[in-house]
PDBQT receptor file of N, H, CA, C and O in Angstrom, charges set to zero:
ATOM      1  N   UNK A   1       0.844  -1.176   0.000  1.00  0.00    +0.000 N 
ATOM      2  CA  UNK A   1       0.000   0.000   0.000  1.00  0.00    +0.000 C 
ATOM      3  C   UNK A   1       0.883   1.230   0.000  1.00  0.00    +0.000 C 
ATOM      4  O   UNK A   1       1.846   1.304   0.764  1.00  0.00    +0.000 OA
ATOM      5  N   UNK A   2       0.586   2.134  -0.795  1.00  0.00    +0.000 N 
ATOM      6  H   UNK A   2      -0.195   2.073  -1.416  1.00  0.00    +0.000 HD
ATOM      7  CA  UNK A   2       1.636   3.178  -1.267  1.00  0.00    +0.000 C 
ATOM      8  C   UNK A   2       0.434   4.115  -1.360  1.00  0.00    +0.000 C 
ATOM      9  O   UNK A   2      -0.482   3.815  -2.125  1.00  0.00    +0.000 OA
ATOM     10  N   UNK A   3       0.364   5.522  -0.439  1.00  0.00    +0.000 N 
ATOM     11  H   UNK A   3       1.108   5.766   0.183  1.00  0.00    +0.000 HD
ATOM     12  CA  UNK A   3      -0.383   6.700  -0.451  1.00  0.00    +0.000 C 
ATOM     13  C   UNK A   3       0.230   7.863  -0.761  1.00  0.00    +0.000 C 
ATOM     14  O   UNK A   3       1.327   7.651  -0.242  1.00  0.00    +0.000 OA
ATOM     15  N   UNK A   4       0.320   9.172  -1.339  1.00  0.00    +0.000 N 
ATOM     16  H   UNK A   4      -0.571   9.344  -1.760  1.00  0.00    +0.000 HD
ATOM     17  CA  UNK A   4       0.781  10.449  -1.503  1.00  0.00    +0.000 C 
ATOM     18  C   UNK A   4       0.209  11.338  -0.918  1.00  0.00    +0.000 C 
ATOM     19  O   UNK A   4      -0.972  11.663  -1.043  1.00  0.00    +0.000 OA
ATOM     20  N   UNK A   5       1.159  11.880  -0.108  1.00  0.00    +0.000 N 
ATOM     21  H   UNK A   5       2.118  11.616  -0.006  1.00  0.00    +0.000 HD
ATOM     22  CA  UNK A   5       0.703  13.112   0.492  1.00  0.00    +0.000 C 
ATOM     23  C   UNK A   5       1.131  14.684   0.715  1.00  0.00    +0.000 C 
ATOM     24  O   UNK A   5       2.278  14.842   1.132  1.00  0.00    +0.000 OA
ATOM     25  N   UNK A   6       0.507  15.622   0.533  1.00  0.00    +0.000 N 
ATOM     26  H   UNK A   6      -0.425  15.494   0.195  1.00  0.00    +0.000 HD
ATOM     27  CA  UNK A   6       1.192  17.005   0.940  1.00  0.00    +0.000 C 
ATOM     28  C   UNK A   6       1.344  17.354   2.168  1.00  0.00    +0.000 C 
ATOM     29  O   UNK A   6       1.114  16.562   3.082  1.00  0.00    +0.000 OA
ATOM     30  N   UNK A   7       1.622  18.198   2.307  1.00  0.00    +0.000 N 
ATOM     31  H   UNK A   7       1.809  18.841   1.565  1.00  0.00    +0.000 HD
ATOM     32  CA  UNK A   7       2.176  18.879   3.734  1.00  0.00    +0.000 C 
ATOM     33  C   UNK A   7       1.256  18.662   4.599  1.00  0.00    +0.000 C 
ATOM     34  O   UNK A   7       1.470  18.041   5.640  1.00  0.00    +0.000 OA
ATOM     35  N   UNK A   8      -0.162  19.270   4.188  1.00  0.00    +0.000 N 
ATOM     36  H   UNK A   8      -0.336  19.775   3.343  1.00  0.00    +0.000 HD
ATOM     37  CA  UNK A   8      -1.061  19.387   5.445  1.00  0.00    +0.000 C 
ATOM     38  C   UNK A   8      -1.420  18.146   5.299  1.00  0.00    +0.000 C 
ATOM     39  O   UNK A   8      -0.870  17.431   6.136  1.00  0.00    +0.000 OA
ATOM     40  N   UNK A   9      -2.059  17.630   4.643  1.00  0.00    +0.000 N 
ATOM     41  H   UNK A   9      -2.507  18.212   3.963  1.00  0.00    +0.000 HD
ATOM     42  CA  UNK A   9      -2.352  15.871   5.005  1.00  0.00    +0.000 C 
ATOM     43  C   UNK A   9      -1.911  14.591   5.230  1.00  0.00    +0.000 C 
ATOM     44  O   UNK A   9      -2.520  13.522   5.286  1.00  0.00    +0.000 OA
ATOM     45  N   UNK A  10      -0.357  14.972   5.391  1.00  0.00    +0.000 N 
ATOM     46  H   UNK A  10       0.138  15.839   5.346  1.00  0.00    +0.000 HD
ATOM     47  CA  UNK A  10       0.330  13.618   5.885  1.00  0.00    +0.000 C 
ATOM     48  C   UNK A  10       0.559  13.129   6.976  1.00  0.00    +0.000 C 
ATOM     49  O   UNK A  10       1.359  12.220   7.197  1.00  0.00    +0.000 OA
ATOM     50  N   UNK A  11      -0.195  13.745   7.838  1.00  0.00    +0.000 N 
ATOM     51  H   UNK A  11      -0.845  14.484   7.659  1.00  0.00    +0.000 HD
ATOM     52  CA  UNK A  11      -0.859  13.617   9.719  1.00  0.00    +0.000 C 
ATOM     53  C   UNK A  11      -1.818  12.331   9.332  1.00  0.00    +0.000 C 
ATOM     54  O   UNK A  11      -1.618  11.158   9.648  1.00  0.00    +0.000 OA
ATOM     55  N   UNK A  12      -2.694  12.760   8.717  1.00  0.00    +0.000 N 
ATOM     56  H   UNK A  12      -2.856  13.712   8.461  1.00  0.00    +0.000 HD
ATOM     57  CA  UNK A  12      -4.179  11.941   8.394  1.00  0.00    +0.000 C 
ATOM     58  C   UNK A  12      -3.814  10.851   7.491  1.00  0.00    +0.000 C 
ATOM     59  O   UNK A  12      -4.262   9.782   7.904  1.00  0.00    +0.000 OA
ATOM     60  N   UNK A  13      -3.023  10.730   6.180  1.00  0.00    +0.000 N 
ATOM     61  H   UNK A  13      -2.659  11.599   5.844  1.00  0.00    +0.000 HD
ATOM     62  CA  UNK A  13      -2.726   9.700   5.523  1.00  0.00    +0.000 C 
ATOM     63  C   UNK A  13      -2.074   8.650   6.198  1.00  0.00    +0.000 C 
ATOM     64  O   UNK A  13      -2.484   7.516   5.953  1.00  0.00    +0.000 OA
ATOM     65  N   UNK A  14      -0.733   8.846   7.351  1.00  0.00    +0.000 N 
ATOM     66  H   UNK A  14      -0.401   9.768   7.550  1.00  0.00    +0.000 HD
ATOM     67  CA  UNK A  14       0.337   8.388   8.118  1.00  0.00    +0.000 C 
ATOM     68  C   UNK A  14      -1.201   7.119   8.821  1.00  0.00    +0.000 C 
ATOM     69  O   UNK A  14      -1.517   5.935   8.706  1.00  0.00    +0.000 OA
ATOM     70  N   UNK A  15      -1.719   8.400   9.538  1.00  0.00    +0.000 N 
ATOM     71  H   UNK A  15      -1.462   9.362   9.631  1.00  0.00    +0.000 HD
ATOM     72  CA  UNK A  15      -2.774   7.369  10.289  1.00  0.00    +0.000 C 
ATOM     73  C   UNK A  15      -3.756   6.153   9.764  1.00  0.00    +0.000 C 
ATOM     74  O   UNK A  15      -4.138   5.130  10.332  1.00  0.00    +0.000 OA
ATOM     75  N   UNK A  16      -4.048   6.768   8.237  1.00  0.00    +0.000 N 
ATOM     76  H   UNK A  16      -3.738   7.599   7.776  1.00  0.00    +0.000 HD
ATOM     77  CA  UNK A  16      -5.016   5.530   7.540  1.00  0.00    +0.000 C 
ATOM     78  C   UNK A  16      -3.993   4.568   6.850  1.00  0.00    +0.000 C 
ATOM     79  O   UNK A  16      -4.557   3.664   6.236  1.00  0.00    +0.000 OA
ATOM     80  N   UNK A  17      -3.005   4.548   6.814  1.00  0.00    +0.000 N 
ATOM     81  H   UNK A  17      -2.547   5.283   7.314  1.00  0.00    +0.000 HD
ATOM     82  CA  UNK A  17      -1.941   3.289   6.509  1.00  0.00    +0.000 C 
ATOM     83  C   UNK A  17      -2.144   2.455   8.031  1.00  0.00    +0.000 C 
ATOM     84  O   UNK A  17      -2.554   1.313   8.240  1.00  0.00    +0.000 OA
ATOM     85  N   UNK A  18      -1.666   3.552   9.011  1.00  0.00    +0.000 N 
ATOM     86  H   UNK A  18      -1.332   4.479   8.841  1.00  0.00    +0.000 HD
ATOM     87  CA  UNK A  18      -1.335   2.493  10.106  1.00  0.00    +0.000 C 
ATOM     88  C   UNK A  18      -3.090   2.076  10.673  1.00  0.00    +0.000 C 
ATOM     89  O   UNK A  18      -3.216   1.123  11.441  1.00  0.00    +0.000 OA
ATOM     90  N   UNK A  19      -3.988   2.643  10.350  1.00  0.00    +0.000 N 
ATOM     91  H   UNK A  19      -3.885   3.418   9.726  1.00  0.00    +0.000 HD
ATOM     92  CA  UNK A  19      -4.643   1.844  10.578  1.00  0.00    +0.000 C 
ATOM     93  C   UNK A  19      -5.172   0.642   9.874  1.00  0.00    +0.000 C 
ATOM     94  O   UNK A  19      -5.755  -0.322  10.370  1.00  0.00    +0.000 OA
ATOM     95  N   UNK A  20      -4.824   0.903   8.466  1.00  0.00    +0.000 N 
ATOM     96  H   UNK A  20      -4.351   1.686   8.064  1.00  0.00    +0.000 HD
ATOM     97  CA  UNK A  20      -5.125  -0.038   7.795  1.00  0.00    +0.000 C 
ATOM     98  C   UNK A  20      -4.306  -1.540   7.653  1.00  0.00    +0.000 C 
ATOM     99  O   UNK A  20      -4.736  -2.674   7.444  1.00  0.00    +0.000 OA
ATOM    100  N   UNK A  21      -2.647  -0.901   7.907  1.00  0.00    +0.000 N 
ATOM    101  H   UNK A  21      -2.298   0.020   8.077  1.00  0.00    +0.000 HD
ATOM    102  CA  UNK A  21      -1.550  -2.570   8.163  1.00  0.00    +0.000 C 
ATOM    103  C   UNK A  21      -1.369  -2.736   9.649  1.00  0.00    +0.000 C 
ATOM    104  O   UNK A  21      -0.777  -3.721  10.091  1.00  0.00    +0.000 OA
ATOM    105  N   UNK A  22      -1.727  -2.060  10.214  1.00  0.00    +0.000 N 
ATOM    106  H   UNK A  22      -2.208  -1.260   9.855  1.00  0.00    +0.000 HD
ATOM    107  CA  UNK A  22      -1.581  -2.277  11.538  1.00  0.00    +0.000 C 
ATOM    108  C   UNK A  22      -0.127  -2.162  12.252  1.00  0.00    +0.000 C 
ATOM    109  O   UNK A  22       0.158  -2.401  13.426  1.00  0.00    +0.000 OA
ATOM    110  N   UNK A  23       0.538  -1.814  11.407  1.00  0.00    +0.000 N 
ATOM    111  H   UNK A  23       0.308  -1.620  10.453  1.00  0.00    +0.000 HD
ATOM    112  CA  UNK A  23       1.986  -1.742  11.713  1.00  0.00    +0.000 C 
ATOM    113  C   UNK A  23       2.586  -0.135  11.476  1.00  0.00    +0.000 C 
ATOM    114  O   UNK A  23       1.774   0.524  10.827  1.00  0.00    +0.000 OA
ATOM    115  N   UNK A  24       3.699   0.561  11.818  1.00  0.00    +0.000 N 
ATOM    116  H   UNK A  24       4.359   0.025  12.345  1.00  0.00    +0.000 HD
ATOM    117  CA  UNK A  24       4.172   1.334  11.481  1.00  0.00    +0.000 C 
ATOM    118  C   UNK A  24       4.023   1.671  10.084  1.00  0.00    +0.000 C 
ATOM    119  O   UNK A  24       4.266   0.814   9.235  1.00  0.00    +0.000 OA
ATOM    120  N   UNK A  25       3.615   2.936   9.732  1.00  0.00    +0.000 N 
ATOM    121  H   UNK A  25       3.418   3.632  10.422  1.00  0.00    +0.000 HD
ATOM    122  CA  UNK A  25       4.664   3.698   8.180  1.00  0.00    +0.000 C 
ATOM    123  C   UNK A  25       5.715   3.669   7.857  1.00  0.00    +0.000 C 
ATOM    124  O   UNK A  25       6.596   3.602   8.714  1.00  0.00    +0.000 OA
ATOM    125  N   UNK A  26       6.019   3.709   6.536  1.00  0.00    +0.000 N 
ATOM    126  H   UNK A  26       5.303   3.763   5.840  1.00  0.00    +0.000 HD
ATOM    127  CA  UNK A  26       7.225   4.151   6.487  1.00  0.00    +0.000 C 
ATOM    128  C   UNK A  26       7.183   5.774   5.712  1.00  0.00    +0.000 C 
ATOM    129  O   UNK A  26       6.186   5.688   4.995  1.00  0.00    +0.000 OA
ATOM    130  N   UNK A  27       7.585   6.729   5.577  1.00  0.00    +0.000 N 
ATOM    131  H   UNK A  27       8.395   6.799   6.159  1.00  0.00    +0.000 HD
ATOM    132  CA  UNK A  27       7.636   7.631   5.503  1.00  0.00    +0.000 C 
ATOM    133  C   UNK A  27       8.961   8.169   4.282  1.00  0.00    +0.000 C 
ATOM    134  O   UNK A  27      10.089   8.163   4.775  1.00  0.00    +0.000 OA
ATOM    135  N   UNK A  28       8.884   8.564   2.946  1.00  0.00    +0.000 N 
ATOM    136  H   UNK A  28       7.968   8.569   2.545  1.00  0.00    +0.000 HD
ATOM    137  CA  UNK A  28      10.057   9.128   2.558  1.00  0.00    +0.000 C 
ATOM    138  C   UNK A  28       9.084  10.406   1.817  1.00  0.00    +0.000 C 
ATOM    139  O   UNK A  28       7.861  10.514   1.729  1.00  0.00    +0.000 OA
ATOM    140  N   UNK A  29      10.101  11.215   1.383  1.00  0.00    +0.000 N 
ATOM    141  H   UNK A  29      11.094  11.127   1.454  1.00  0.00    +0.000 HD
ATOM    142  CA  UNK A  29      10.005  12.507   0.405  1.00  0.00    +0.000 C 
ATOM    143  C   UNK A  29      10.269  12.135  -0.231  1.00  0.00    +0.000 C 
ATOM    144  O   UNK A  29      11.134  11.261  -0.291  1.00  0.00    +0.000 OA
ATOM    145  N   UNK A  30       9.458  12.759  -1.327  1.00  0.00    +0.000 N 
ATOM    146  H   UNK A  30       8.755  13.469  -1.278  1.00  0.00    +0.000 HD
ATOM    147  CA  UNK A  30       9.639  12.627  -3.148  1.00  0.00    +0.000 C 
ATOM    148  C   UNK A  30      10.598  13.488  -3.313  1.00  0.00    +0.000 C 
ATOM    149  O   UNK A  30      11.021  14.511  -2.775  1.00  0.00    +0.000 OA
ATOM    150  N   UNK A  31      10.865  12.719  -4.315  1.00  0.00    +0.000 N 
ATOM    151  H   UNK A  31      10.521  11.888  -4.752  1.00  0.00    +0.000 HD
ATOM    152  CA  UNK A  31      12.131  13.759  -5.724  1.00  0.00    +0.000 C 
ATOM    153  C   UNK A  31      11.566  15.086  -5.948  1.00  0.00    +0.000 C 
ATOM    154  O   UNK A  31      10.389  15.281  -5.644  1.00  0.00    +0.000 OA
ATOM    155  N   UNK A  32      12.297  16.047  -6.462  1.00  0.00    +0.000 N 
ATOM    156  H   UNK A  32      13.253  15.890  -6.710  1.00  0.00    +0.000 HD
ATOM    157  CA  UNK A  32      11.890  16.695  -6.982  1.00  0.00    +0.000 C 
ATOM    158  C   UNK A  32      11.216  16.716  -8.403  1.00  0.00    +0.000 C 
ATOM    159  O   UNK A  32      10.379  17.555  -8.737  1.00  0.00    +0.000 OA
ATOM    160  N   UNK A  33      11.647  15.761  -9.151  1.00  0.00    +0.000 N 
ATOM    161  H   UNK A  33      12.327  15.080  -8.881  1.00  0.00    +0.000 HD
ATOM    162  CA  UNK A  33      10.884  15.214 -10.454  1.00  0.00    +0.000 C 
ATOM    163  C   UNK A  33       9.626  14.222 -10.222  1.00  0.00    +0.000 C 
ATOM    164  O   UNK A  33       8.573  14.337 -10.849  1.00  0.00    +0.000 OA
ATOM    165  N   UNK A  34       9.760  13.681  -9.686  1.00  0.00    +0.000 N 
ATOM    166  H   UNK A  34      10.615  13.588  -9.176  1.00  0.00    +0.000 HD
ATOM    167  CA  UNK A  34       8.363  12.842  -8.944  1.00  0.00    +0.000 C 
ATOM    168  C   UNK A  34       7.379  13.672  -8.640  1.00  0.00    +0.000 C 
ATOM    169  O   UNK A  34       6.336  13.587  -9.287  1.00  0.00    +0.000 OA
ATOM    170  N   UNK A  35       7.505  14.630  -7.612  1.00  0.00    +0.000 N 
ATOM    171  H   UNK A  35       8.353  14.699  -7.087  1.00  0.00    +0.000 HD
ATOM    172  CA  UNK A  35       6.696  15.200  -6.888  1.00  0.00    +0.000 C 
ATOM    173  C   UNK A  35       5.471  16.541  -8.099  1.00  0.00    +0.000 C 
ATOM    174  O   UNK A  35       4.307  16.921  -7.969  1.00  0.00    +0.000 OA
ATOM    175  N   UNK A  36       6.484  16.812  -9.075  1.00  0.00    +0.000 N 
ATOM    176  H   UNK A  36       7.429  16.504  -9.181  1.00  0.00    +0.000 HD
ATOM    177  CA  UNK A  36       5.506  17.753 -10.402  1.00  0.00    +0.000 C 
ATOM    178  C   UNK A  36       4.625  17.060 -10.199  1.00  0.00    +0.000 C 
ATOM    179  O   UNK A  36       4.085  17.203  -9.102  1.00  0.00    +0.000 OA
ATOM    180  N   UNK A  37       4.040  15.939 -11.194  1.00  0.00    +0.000 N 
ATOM    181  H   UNK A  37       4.480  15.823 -12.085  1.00  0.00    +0.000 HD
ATOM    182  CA  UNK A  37       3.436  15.173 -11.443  1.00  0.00    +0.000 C 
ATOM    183  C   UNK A  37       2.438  14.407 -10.527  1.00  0.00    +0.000 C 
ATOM    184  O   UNK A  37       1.409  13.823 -10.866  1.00  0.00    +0.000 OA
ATOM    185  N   UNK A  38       2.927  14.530  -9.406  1.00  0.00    +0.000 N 
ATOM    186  H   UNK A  38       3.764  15.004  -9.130  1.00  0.00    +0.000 HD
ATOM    187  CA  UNK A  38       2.168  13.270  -8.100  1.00  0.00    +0.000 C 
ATOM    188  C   UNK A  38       0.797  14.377  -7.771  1.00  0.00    +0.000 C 
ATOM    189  O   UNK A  38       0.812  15.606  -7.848  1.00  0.00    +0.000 OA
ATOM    190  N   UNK A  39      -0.393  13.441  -7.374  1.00  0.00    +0.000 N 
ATOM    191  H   UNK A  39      -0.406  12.443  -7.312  1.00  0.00    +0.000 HD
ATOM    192  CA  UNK A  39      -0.724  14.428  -6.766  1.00  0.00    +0.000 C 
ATOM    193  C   UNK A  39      -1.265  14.135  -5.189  1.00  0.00    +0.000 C 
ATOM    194  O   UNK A  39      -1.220  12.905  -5.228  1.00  0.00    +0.000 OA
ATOM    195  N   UNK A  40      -1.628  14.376  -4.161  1.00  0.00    +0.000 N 
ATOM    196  H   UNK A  40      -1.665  15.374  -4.129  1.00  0.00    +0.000 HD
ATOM    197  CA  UNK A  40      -1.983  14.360  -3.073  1.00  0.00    +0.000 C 
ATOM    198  C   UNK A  40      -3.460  13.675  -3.485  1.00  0.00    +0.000 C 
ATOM    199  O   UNK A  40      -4.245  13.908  -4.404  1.00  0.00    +0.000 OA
ATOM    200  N   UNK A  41      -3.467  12.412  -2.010  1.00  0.00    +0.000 N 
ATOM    201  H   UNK A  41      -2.829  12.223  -1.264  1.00  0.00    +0.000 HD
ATOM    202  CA  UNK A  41      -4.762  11.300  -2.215  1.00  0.00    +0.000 C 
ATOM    203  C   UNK A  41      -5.680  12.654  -1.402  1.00  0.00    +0.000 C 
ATOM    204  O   UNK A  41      -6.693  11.975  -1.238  1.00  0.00    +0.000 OA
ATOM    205  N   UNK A  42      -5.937  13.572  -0.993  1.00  0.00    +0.000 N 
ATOM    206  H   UNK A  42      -5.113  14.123  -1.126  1.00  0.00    +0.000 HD
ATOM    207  CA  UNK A  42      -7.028  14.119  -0.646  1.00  0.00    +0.000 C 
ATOM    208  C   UNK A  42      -7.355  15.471  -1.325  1.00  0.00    +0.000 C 
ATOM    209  O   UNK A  42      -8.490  15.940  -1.403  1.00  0.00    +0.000 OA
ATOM    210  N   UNK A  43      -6.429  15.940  -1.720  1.00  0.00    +0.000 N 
ATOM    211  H   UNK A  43      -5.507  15.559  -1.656  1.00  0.00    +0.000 HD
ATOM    212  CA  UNK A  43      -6.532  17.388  -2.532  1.00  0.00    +0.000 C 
ATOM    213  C   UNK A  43      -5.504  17.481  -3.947  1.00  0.00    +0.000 C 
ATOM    214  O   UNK A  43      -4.904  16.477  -4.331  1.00  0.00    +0.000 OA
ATOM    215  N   UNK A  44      -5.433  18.280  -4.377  1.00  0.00    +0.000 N 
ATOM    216  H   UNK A  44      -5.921  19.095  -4.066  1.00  0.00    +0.000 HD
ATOM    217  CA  UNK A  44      -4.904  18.830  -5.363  1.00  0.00    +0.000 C 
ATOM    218  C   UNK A  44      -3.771  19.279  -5.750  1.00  0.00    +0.000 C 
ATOM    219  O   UNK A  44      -3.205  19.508  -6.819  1.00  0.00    +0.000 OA
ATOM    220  N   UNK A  45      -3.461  19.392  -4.155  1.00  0.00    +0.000 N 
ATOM    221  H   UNK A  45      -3.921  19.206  -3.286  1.00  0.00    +0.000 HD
ATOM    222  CA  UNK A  45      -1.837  20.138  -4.094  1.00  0.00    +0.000 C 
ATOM    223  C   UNK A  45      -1.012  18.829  -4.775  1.00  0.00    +0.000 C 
ATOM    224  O   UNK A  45      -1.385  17.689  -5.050  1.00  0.00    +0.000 OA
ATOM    225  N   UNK A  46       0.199  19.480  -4.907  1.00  0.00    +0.000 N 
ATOM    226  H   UNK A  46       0.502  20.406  -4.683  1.00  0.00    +0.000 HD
ATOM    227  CA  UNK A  46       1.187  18.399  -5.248  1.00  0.00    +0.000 C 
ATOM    228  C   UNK A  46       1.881  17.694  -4.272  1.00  0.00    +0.000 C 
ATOM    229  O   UNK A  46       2.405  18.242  -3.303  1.00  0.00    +0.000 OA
ATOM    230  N   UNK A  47       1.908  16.376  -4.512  1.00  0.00    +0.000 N 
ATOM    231  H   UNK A  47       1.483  15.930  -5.300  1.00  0.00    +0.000 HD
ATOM    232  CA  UNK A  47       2.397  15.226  -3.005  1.00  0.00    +0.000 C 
ATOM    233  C   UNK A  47       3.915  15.836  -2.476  1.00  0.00    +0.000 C 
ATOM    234  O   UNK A  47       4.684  16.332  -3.299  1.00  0.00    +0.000 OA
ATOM    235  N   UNK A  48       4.143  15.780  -1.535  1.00  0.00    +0.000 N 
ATOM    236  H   UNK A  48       3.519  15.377  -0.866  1.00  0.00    +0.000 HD
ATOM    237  CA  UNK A  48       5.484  15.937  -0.874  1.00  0.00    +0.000 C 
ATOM    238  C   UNK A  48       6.119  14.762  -0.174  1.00  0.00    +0.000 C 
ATOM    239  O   UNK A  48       7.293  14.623   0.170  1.00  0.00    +0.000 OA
ATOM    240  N   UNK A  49       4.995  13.872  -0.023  1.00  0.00    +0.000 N 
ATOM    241  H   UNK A  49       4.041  13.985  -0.302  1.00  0.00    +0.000 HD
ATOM    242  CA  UNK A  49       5.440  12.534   0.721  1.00  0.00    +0.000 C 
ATOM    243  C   UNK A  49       4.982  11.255   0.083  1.00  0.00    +0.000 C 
ATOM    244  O   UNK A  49       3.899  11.375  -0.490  1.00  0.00    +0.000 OA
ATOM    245  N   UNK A  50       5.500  10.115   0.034  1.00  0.00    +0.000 N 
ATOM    246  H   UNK A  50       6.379  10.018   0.499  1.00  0.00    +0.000 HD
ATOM    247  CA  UNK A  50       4.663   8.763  -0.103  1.00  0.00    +0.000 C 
ATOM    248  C   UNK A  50       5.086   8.122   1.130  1.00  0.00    +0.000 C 
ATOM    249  O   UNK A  50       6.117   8.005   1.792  1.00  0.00    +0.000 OA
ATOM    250  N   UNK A  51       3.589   7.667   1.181  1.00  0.00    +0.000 N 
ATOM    251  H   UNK A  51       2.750   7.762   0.644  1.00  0.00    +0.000 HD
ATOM    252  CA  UNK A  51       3.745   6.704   2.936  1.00  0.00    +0.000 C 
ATOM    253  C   UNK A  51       3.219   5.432   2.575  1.00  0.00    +0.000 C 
ATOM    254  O   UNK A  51       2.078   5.173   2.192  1.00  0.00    +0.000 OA
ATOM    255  N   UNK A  52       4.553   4.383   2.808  1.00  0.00    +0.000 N 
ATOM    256  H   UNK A  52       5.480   4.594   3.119  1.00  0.00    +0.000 HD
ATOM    257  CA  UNK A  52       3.864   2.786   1.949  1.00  0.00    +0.000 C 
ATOM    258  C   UNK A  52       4.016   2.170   3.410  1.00  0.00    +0.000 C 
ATOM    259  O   UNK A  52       4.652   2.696   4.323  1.00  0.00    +0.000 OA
ATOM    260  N   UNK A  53       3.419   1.128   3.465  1.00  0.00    +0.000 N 
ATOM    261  H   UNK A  53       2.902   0.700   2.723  1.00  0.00    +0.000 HD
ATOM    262  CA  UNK A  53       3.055  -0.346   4.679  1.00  0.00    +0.000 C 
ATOM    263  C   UNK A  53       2.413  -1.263   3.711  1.00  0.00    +0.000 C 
ATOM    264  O   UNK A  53       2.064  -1.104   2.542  1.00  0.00    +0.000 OA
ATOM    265  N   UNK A  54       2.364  -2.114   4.398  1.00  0.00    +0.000 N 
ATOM    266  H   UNK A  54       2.648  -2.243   5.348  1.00  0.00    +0.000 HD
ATOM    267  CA  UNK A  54       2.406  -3.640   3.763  1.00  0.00    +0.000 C 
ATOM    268  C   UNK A  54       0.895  -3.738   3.590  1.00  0.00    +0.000 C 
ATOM    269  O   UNK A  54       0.330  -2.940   4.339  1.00  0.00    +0.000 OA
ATOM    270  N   UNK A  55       0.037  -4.478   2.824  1.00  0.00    +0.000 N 
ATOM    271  H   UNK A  55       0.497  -5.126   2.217  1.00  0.00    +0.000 HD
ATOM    272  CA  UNK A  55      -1.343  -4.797   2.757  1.00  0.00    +0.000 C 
ATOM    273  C   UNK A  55      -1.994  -5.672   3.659  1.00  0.00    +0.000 C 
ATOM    274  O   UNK A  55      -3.198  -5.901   3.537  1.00  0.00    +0.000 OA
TER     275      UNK A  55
């Protein structure tokens, strides 16, 4: 499970991984070439983070 997130929503994404694997996040920052393109799972902005855990 792999989510994208921006600044303000990676409080709330962090939490629906771990609630969903039940285990820790893991947490990295995008590239700067990644991140154009990505966009945030709740809004529009452009992602600053991907937060993956296991299924």
């Amino acid at each position: 499970m792999e989510k994208y997130a921006c600044e303000t929503h990676v409080n709330q994404v962090l939490d629906e991984v771990t609630a969903s694997t039940g285990e820790f996040p893991i947490l990295e920052k995008l590239k700067k070439a990644e991140n154009l393109s990505t966009r945030c799972e709740h809004c529009e902005q452009a992602a600053i983070y991907i937060v993956g855990g296991k299924n």
